[in-house]
C-alpha positions in Angstrom: 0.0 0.0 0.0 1.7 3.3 -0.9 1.7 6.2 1.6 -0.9 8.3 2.4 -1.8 11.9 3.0 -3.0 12.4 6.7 -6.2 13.8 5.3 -6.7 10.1 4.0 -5.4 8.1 6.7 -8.2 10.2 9.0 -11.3 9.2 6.3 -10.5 5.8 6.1 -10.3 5.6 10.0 -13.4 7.3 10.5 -14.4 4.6 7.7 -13.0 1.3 9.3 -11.4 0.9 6.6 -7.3 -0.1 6.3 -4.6 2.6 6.0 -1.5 2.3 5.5 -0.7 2.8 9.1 -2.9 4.2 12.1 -2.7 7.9 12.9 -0.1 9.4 14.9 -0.8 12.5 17.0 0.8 13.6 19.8 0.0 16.8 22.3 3.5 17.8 23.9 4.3 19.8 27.0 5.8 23.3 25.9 9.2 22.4 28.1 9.4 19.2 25.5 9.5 21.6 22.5 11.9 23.4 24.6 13.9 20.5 25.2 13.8 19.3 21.0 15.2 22.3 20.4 17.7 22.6 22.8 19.0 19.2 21.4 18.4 20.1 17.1 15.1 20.4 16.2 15.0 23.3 14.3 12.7 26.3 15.8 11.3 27.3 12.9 10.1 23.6 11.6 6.9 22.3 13.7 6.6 19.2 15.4 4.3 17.5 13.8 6.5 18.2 10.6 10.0 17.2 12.1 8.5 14.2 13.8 6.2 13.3 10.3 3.1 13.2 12.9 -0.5 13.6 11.5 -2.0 17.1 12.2 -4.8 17.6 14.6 -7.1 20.8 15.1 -9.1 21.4 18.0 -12.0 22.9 17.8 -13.2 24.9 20.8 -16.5 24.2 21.7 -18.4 25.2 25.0 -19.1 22.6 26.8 -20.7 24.6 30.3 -24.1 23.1 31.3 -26.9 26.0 30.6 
């Protein structure tokens, strides 16, 4: 299976239906990024880039009982 985008590596998730590997997100601690940088990653390449990590956006959403 040849490598997918991460747009369809999330659809055929969603799906049920085989990718060519599961998803790979990851939500680290600002003193990580600190730390990656301190020891080569680049500052001014992401993450999720440097790592090749599949994007994630939140969306904010309120969530308060009314």
């Amino acid at each position: 299976m040849a490598e997918m985008t991460s747009r369809e590596r999330y659809q055929r998730m969603f799906q049920h239906r085989e990718a060519d590997r599961v998803p790979i997100i990851d939500i680290p601690w600002p003193a990580t990024i600190e730390r990656w940088e301190r020891e080569g990653m680049p500052h001014e390449v992401g993450f999720v880039d440097f790592f090749g990590l599949d994007p994630i956006v939140g969306v904010g959403a309120d969530t308060s009982p009314r």
